[in-house]
C-alpha positions in Angstrom: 21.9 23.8 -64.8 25.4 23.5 -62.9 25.5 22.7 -59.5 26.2 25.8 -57.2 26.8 26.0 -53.3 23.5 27.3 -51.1 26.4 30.1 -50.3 28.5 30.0 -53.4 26.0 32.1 -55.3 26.4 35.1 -52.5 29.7 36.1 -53.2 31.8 37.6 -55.7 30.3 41.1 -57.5 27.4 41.6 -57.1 27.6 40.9 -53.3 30.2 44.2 -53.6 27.8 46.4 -55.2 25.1 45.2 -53.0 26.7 46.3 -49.9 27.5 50.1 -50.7 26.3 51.8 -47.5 24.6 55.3 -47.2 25.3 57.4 -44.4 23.7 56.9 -40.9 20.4 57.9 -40.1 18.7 58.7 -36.5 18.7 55.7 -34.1 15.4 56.9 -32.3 12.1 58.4 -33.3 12.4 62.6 -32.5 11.1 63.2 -28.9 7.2 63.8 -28.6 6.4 61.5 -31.8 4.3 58.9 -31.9 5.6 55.2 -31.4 6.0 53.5 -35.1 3.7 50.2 -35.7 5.9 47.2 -35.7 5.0 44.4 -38.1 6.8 41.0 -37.7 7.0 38.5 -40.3 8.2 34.9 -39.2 8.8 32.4 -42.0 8.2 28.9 -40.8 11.6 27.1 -41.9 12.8 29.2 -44.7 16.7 29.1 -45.0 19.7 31.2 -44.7 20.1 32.3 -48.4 16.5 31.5 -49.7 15.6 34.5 -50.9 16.3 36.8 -54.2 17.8 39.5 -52.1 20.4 37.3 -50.9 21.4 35.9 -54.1 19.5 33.2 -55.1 19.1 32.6 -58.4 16.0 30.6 -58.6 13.6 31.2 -55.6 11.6 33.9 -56.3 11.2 36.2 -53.8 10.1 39.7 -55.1 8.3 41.1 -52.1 11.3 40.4 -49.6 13.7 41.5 -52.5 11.4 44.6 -51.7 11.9 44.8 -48.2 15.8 44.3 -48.8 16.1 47.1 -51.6 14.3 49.6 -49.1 15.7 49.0 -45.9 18.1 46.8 -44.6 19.5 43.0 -45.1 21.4 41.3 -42.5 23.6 38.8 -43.5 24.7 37.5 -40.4 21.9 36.5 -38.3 21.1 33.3 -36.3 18.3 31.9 -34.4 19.5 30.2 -30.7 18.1 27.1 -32.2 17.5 25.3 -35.0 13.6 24.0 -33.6 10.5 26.1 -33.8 8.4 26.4 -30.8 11.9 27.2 -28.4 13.3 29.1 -31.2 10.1 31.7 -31.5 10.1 31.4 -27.2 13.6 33.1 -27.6 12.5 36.3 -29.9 9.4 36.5 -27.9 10.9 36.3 -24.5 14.8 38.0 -24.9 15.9 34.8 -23.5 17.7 31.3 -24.6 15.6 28.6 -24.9 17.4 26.8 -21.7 16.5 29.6 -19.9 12.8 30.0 -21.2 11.1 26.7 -19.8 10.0 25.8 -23.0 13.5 24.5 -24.7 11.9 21.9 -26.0 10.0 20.9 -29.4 6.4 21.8 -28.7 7.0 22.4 -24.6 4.4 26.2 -23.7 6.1 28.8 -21.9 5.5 28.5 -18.0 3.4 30.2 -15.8 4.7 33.9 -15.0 6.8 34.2 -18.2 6.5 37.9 -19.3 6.5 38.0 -23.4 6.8 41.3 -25.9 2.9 41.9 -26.4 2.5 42.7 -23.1 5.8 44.9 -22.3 3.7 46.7 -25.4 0.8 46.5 -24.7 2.1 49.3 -21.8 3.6 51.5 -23.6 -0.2 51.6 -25.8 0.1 49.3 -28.5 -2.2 47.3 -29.9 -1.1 43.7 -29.9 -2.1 40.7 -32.1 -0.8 37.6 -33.6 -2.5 35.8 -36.6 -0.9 32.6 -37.9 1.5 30.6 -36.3 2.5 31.2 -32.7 3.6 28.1 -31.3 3.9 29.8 -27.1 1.6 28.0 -25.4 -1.5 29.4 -23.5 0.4 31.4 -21.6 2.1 33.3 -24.8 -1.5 33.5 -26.6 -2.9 34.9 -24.1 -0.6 38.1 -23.6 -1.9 39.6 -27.0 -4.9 41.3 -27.5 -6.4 39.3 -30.0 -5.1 35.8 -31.8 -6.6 34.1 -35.1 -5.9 30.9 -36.8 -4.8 31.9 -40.1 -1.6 33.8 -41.2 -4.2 35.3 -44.3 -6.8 37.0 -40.8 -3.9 39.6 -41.2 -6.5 42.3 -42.9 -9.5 41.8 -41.2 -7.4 42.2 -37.9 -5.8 45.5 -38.7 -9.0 46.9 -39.9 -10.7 46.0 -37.1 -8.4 47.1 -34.9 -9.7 50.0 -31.9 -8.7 53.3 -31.6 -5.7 55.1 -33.3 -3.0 54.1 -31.2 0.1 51.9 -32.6 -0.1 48.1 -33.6 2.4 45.4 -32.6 1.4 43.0 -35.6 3.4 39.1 -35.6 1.9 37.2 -38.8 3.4 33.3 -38.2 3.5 32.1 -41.7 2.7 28.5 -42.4 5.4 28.0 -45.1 7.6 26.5 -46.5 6.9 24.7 -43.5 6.2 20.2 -44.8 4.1 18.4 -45.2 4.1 19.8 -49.2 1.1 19.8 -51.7 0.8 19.9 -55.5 -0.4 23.4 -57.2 0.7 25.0 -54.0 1.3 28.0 -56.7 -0.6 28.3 -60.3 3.1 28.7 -61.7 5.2 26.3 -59.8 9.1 26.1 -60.3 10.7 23.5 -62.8 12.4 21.1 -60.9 15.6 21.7 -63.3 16.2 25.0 -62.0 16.4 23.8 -58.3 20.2 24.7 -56.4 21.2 21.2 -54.5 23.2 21.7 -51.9 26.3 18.8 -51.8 24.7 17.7 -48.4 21.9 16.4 -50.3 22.3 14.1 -53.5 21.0 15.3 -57.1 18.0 12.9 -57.9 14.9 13.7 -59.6 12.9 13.4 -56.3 15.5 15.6 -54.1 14.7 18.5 -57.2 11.2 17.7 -56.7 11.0 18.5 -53.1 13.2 21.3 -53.0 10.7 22.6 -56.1 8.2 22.3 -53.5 9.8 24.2 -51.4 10.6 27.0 -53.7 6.5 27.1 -54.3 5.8 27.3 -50.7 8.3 30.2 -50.6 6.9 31.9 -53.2 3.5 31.7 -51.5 4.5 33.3 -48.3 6.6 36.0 -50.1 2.9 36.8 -51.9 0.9 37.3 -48.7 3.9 39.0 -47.7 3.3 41.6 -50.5 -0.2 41.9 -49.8 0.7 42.9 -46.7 3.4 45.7 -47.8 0.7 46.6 -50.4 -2.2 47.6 -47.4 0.2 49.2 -45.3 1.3 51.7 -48.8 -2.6 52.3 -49.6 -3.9 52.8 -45.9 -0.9 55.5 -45.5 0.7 53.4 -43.0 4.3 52.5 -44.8 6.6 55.1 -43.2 5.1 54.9 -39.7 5.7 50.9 -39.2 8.5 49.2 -38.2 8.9 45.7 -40.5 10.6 42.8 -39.4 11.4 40.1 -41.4 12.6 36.5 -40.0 12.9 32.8 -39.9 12.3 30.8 -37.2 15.1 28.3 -38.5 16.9 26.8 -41.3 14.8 24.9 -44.3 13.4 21.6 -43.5 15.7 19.5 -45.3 18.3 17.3 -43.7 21.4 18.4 -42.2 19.7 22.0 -41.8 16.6 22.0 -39.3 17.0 20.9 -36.6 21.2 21.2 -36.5 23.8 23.9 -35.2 25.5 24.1 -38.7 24.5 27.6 -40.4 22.0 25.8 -42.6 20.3 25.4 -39.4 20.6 28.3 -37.7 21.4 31.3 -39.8 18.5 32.7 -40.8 17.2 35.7 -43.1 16.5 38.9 -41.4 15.5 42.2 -43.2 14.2 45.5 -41.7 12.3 48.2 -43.0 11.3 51.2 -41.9 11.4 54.6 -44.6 13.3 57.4 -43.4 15.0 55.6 -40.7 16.5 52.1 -42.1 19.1 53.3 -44.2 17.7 51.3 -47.4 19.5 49.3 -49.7 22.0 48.8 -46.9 23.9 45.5 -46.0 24.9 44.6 -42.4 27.5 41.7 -41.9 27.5 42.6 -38.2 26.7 39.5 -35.8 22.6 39.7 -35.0 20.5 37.2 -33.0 16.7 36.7 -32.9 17.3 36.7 -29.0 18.0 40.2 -29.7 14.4 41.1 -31.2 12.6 42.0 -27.9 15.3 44.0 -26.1 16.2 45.6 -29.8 12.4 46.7 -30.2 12.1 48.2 -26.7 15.0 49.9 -27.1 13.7 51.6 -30.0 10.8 52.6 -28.2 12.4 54.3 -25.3 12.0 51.6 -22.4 14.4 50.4 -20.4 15.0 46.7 -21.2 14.0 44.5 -18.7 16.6 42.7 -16.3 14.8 39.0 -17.0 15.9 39.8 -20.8 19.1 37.5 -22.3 19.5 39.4 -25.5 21.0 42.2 -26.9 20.2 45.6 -27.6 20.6 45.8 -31.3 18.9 48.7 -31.9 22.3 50.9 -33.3 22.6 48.3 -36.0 19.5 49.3 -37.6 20.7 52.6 -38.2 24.2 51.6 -38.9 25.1 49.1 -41.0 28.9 49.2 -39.7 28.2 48.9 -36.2 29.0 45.9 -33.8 27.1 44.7 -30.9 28.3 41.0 -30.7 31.5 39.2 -30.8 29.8 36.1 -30.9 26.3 34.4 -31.0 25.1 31.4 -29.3 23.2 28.1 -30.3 21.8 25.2 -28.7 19.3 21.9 -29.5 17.4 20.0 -27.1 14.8 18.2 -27.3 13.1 17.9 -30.6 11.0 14.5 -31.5 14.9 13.1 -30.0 17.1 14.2 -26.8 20.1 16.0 -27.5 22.2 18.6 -25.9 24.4 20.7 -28.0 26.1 23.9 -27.3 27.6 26.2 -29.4 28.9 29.9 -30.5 29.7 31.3 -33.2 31.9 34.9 -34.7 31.9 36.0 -37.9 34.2 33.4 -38.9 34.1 30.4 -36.6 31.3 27.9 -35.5 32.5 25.8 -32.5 30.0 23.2 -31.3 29.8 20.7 -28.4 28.1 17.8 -28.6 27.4 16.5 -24.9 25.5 13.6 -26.5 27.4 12.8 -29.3 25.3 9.2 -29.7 22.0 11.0 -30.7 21.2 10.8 -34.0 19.6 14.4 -34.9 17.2 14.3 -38.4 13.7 15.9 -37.9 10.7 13.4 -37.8 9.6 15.9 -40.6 11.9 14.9 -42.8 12.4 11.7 -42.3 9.9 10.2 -45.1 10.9 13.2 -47.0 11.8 12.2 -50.7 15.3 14.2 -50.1 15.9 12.4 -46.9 14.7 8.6 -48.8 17.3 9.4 -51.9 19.8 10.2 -49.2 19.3 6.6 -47.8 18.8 4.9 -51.5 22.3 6.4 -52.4 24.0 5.4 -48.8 22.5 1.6 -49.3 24.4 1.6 -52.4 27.7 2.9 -51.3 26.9 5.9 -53.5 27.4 9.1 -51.1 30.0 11.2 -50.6 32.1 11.2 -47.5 30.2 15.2 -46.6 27.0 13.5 -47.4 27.6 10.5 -45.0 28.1 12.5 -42.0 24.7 12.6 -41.6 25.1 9.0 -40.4 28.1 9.7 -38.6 27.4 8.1 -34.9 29.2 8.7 -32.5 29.6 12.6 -33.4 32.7 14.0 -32.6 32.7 15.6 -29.0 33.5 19.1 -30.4 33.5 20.1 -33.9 34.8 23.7 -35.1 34.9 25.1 -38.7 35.6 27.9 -40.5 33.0 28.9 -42.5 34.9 31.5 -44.8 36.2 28.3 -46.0 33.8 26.0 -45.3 31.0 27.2 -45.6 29.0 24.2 -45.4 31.0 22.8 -42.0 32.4 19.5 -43.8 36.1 19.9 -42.1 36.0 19.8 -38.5 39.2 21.0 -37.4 38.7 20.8 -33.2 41.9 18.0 -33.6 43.6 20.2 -36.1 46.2 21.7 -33.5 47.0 24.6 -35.6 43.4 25.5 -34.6 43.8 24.9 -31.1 44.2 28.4 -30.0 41.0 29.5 -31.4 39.4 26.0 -30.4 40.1 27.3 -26.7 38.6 30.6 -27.1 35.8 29.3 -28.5 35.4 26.6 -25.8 35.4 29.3 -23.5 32.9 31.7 -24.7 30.6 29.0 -25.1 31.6 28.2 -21.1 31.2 31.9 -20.1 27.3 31.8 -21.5 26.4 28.7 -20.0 27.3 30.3 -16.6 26.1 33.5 -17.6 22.5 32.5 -18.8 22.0 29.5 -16.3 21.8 26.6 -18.7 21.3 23.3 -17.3 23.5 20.9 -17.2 24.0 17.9 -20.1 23.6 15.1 -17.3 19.8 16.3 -17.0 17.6 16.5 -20.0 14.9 18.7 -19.0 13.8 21.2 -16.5 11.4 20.7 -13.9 8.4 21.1 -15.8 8.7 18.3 -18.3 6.4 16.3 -16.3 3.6 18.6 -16.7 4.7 19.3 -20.7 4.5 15.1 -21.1 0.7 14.5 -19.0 -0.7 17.7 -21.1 0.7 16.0 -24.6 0.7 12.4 -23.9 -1.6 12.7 -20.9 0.8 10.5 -18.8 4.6 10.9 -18.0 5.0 7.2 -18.5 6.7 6.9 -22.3 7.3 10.2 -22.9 11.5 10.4 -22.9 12.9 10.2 -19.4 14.3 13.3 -17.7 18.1 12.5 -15.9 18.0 13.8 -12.0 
């Protein structure tokens, strides 16, 4: 099978005919009707384009193609990073992960952080989480009820109490690694795998990203089995759906980084009579945005403490704009690091305070895409894009355009034709740090890293030092 681009397969035609647009519908639920359920789906490292509905040729995907063709597909959306536990602390909270006390791989949310579930749980819902969660004690214990397994989905919505509305978050498990054989009973030929030219075409890079494919494949079948309750309990046009990753695919040069592998994400919404369906939004969305977005939808003012944006007209519009820009970051995950970034619609600038670190995922460093990646480079056999992996020290800033660039091979932050936008992107990414209170690059971690490293490692001694 030719090689394509993860992004080359996205454009051209059928793109076009995908985005024709019907007219608006109404941006909140008539006065003196009952709140809708809200059911949100997070993937567990899916990536920006895996998925039928955006293109892909291979992955099959039928029961988000399903959400797509019956609501809406964003096609600009990012995460405000690129690492799990701080990325899911951001659509939970309304807030950047520097700002959540928990920016870090694995680090709980503090003491006297306020999460959705319970900002719902006012208003009358219903609140539970099944699956992955990833908070801490102090996110589990904000919901009403909390189970293991992302497949406890049924038995918790039939066993729900009372009639009210439900706030349901289902954590899937895939296509989260480690990977297993006969993950599915029809797994996907290796041959019809899409490489991406960060990675190099070997018969174990096909393998794994086969793997992958299966564990997508899985979650989009729970996912149906989900979509297929709500339709026979009579509950399809009263919930809200949500459909996200928590960050890129767990391959290198995606998790774990600010390049658009890393950070752009899926995101669908459904909801019948409301979501215009079918429709296509290229507007700028963040996952930040989730919690203000939903109360808005629900009438309540959104809270002061919240960082996001209300996105709420873009689920009723596909034309309107409520960003110019979204903003990205990495800390600490299994490494130090310190990145900053922000990104338009055409743009990705990104500062790298640390430019020494090196930035692969422990997850994917035994990886067989990760080990042909180092077989190829022992033998002088990669190709300058695919080398950058390796590239210590980083450059201090980087900026691309992805329109063409999609992958983010050509920095062109010393390009000084570029030097007007470089300065305006500089400063955006300035404005935010003041505006949200990040920390600064000479400390690596907020106050509460002491108590993160004796819960974990049970002493503070060996755990990566914190800069005063």
């Amino acid at each position: 099978m030719q090689e394509l681009g993860r992004r080359e397969f996205i454009t051209g035609a059928a793109l076009s005919a995908l985005a024709a647009l019907p007219g608006k519908l109404e941006a909140e639920p008539p006065k003196g009707s009952k709140h809708p359920n809200i059911l949100l789906l997070i993937a567990d490292d899916l990536g920006d384009r895996d998925a039928g509905c955006y293109g892909h040729p291979t992955i099959r995907t039928p029961s988000l193609d399903r959400i797509a063709a019956g609501g809406m597909r964003f096609t600009n959306a990012f995460v405000t990073t690129s690492s799990c536990s701080p990325s899911r602390a951001s659509m939970f909270t309304g807030r950047y992960p520097h700002a959540t006390g928990a920016e870090a791989l694995h680090m709980p949310l503090p003491e006297g952080t306020k999460i959705l579930p319970t900002y719902l749980s006012e208003l009358g819902y219903f609140t539970a989480n099944v699956g992955k969660l990833h908070l801490g004690p102090v996110g589990a214990a904000q919901f009403d009820r909390v189970e293991e397994q992302p497949t406890d989905w049924k038995q918790v919505l039939e066993e729900r109490p009372g009639k009210g509305p439900f706030f349901l978050a289902v954590g899937f498990r895939d296509p989260h690694r480690p990977y297993q054989p006969d993950t599915v009973p029809d797994p996907t030929d290796p041959a019809d795998v899409i490489v991406p030219p960060y990675l190099v075409d070997t018969p174990e890079t096909r393998a794994d990203l086969a793997s992958y494919y299966d564990e997508c494949l899985r979650m989009d079948r729970e996912t149906g089995k989900i979509l297929d309750w709500l339709k026979a309990n009579g509950l399809e046009k009263d919930t809200l759906v949500i459909f996200v990753s928590d960050n890129g695919m767990p391959f290198p040069r995606a998790k774990t980084t600010c390049y658009d592998s890393g950070v752009r994400v899926p995101f669908l919404v459904h909801w019948p009579g409301r979501v215009p369906e079918g429709s296509v939004s290229e507007s700028l969305i963040s996952t930040v945005d989730l919690a203000p977005t939903i109360l808005s939808i629900l009438g309540r003012k959104v809270p002061e403490a919240m960082q996001g944006t209300n996105a709420s007209p873009l689920f009723f519009d596909p034309l309107a704009e409520v960003r110019a820009y979204v903003h990205i970051e990495r800390n600490w995950h299994n490494l130090d690091d310190h990145q900053r970034g922000c990104r338009d619609k055409r743009y990705k600038y990104i500062k790298n305070n640390r430019p020494r670190m090196f930035t692969t995922s422990s997850d994917l460093l035994k990886s067989p895409s990760y080990l042909s990646l180092l077989a190829k480079r022992d033998l002088n056999q990669l190709t300058p894009e695919q080398m950058r992996l390796w590239m210590i020290p980083r450059a201090g800033e980087e900026l691309y355009d992805t329109w063409t660039d999609p992958f983010e091979f050509t920095n062109l932050a010393g390009d000084p034709r570029y030097a007007e936008i470089l300065e305006r992107m500089r400063s955006e990414k300035e404005r935010w740090r003041a505006a949200t209170g990040d920390y600064p690059p000479g400390r690596r971690y907020k106050d509460n890293l002491d108590i993160f490293t004796r819960e974990k490692y049970g002493k503070t001694s060996g755990a990566p030092e914190r800069y005063e």
